[in-house]
C-alpha positions as CSV (number, residue, x, y, z in Angstrom):
1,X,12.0,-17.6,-0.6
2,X,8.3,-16.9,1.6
3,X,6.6,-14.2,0.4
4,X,3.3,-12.8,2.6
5,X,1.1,-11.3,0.5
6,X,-1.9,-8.8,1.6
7,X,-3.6,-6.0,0.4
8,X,-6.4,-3.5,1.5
9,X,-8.8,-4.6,-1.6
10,X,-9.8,-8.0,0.0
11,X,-9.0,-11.7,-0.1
12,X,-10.8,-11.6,-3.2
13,X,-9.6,-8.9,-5.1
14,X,-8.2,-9.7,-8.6
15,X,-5.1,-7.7,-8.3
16,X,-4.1,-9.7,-5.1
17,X,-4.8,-13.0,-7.0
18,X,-3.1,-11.8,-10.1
19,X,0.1,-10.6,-8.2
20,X,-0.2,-14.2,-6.1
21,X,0.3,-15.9,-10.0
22,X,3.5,-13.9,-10.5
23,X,5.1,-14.1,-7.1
24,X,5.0,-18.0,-7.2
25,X,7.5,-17.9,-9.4
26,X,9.6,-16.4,-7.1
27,X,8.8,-18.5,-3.9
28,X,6.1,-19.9,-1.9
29,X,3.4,-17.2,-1.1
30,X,0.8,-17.2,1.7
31,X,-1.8,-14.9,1.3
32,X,-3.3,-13.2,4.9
33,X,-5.6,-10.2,3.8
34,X,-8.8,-8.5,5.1
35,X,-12.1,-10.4,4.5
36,X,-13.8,-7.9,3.0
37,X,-12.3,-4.0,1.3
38,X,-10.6,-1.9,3.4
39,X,-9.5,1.0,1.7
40,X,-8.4,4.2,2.7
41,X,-8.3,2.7,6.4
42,X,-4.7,4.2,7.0
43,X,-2.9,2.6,9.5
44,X,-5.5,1.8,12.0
45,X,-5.6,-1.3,13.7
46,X,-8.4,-3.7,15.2
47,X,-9.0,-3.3,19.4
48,X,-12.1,-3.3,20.6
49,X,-13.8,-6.3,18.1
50,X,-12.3,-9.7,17.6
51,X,-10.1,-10.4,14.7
52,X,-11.6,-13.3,13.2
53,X,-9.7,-15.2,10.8
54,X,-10.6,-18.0,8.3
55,X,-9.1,-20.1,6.4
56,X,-9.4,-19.5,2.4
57,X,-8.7,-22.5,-0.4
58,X,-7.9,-21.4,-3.8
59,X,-10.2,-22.4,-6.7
60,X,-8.5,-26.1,-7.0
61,X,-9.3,-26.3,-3.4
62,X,-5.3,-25.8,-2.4
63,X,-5.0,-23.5,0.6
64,X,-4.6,-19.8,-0.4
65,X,-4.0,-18.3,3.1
66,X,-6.3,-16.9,5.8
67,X,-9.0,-14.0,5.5
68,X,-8.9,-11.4,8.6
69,X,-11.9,-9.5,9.9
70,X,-9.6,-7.0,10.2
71,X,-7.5,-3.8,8.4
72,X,-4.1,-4.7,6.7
73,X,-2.0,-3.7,9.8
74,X,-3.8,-6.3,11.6
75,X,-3.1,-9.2,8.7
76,X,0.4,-8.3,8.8
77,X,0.4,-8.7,13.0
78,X,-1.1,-11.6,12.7
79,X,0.3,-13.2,10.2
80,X,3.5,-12.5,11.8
81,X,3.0,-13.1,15.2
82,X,0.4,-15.9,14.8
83,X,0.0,-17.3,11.2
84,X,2.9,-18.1,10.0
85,X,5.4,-21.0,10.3
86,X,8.3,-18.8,9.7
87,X,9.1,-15.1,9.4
88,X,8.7,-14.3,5.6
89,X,11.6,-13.1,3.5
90,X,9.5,-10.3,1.8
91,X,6.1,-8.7,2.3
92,X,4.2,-7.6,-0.7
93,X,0.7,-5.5,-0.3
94,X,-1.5,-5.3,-3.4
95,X,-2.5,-4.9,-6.7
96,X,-4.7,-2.0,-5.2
97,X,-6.9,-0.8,-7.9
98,X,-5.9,2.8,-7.6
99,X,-2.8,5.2,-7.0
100,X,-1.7,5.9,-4.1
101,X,0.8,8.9,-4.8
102,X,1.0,12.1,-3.0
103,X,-0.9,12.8,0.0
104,X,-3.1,9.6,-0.3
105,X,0.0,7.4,0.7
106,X,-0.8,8.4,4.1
107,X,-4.7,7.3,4.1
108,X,-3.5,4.0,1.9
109,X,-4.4,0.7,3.6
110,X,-2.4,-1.1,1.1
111,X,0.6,0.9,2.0
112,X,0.2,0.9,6.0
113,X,0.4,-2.8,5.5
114,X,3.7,-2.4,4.1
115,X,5.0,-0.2,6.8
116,X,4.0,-3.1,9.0
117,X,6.1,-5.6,7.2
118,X,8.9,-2.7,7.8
119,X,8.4,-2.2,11.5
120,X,9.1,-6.1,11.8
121,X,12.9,-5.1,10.0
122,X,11.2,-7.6,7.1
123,X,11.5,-5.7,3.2
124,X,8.1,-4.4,2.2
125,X,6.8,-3.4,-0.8
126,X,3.3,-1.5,-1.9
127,X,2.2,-2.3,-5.4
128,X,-0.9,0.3,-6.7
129,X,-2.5,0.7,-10.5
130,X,-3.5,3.5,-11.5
131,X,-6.8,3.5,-13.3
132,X,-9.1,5.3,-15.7
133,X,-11.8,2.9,-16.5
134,X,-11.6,1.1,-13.1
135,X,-14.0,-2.0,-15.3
136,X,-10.8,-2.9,-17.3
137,X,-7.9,-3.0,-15.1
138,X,-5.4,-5.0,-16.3
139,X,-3.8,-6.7,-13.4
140,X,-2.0,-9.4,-15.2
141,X,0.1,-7.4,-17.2
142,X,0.8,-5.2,-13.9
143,X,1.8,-8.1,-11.8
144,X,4.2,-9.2,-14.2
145,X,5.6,-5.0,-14.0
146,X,5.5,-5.3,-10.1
147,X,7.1,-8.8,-10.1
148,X,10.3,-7.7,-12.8
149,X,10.9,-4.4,-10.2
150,X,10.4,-7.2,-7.0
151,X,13.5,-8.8,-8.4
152,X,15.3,-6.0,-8.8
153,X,14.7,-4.7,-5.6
154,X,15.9,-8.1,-4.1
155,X,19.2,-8.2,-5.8
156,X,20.1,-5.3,-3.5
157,X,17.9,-4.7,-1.1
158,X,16.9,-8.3,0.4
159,X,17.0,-8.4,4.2
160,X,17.3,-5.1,4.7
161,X,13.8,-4.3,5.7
162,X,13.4,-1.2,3.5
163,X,10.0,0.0,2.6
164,X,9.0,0.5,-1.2
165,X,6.2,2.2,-2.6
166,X,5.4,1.4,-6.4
167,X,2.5,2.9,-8.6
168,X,2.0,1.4,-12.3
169,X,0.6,3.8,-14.4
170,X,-3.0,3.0,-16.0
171,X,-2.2,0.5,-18.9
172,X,-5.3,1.7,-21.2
173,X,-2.8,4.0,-23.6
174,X,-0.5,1.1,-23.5
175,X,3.0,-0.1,-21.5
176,X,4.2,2.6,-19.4
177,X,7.4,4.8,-20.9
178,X,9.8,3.5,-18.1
179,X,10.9,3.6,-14.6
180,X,11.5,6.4,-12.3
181,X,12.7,6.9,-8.7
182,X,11.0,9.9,-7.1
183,X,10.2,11.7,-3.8
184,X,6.4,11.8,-2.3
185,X,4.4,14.6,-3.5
186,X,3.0,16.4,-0.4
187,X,0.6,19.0,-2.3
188,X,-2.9,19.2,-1.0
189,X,-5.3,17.6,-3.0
190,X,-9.0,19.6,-3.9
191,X,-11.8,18.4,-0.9
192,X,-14.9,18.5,-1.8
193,X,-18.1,16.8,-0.7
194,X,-21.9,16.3,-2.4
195,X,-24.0,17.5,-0.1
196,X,-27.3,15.2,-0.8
197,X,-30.8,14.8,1.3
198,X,-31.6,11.2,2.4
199,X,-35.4,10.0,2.1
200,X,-35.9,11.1,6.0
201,X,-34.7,14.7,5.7
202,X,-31.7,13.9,7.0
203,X,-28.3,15.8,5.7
204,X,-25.6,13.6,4.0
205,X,-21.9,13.9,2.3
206,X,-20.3,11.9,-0.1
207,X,-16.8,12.5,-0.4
208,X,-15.3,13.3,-4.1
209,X,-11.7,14.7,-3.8
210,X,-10.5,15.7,-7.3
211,X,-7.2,14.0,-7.1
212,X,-5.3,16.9,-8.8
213,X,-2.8,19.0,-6.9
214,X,-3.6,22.4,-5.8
215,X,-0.3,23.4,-7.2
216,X,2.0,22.7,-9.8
217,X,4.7,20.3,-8.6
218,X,7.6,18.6,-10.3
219,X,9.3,15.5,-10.1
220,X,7.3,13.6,-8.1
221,X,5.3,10.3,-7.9
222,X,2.3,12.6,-8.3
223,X,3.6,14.3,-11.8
224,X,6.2,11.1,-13.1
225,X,3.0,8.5,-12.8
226,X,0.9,11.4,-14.8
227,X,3.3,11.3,-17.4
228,X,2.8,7.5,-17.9
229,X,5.8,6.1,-15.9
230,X,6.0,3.6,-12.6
231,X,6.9,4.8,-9.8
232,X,9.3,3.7,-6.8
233,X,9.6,5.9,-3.9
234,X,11.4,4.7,-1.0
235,X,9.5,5.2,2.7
236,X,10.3,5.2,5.7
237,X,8.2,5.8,9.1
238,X,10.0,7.9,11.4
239,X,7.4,11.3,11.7
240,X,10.1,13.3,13.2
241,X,11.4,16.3,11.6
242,X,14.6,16.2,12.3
243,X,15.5,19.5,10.6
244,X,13.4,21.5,13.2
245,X,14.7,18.7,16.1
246,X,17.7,20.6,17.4
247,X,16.5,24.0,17.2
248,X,13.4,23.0,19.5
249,X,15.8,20.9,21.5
250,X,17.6,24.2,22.6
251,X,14.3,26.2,23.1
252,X,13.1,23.9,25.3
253,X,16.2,23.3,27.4
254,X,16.8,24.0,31.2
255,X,20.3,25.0,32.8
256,X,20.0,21.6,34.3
257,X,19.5,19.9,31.2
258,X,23.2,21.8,30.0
């Protein structure tokens, strides 16, 4: 089995090296992943700049993969389109040092990169940790979690070009409680911004989004990875609401449409 590998953390994240150790065992694995950290980028993609791409050897001097002057959508392109030899069997995006549950799946570089692999038809999965102290993530004891629910998916779901999103909860208190299959939380998160004064008078904001739920939810990713258990929450990328779809189909019609 090939296994591309990416991320939004950088070619020289740990959690994309640790996750790189546990997927060997399951294939060969080429790495293709931004040069430097692009998180919260979303889906965007590269136009108007070059995407430059280097080459990247491992620390025995073996070839790791290639690092992109780009956002994950563009590694996954490229890799695809480009890079490669051959179209990979599985795409895998992470360890991201962070959740991304709720709302912040749609921001989530790691997870646009995943939707990438899926747009191709090719089985892509998003692999987040939560964290508390961000100093001490464990990341080899959450690859080994991401690469146990990899298989699993596989057994059923190879080939299929279904879109995963997991989230291991923060591993500080200990292994998480168990596994659970839940729906996106779409609750609003708290904005807010510290409004600060640079050394030239000028007005600045940092952003610092409390990432707690305006409103009680239940049975989500957002409240099941709270409660100390992974989370798998299948995606998909079709925006439409089809529940509104024919109603607006019939406002909007013409007798000559009838």
């Amino acid at each position: 089995m090939h296994i591309l590998l990416t991320n939004d953390d950088g070619i020289y994240a740990p959690g994309l090296r640790a996750l790189r150790q546990e997927l060997r065992s399951l294939g060969r694995v080429t790495v293709v992943a931004p040069a430097t950290e692009q998180s919260a980028v979303g889906h965007s993609i590269t136009l108007l700049t070059p995407l430059l791409v280097q080459p990247v050897e491992d620390a025995d001097g073996s070839a790791l993969g290639w690092a992109v002057e780009g956002k994950p959508a563009d590694c996954v392109k490229l890799a695809l389109v480009e890079l490669l030899d051959e179209t990979p069997d599985l795409i895998v995006s992470g360890i991201n040092a962070g959740s991304n549950v709720g709302i912040n799946v749609l921001y989530s570089g790691t997870v646009a990169a995943a939707i990438e692999g899926a747009f191709f038809g090719i089985t892509s999965v998003a692999i987040s940790l939560e964290y508390r102290d961000p100093v001490h993530l464990d990341f080899a004891e959450a690859a080994r979690c991401a690469r146990r629910l990899i298989v699993q998916l596989l057994e059923k779901y190879r080939g299929s070009g279904r879109l995963f999103n997991i989230n291991i909860p923060s591993l500080d208190a200990g292994p998480p409680k168990g596994v659970r299959v839940v729906p996106q939380g779409i609750v609003r998160y708290r904005e807010q911004f510290q409004r600060r004064t640079d050394p030239r008078g000028r007005v600045y904001f940092w952003s610092m989004p409390e990432l707690v739920p305006l409103q009680t939810t239940s049975d989500t990713d957002v409240t099941a990875l709270a409660e100390g258990y992974i989370t798998i929450t299948p995606l998909h990328f079709d925006l439409t609401d089809y529940r509104h779809l024919e109603t607006l189909q019939r406002d909007f019609s013409t007798p000559g449409d009838r």
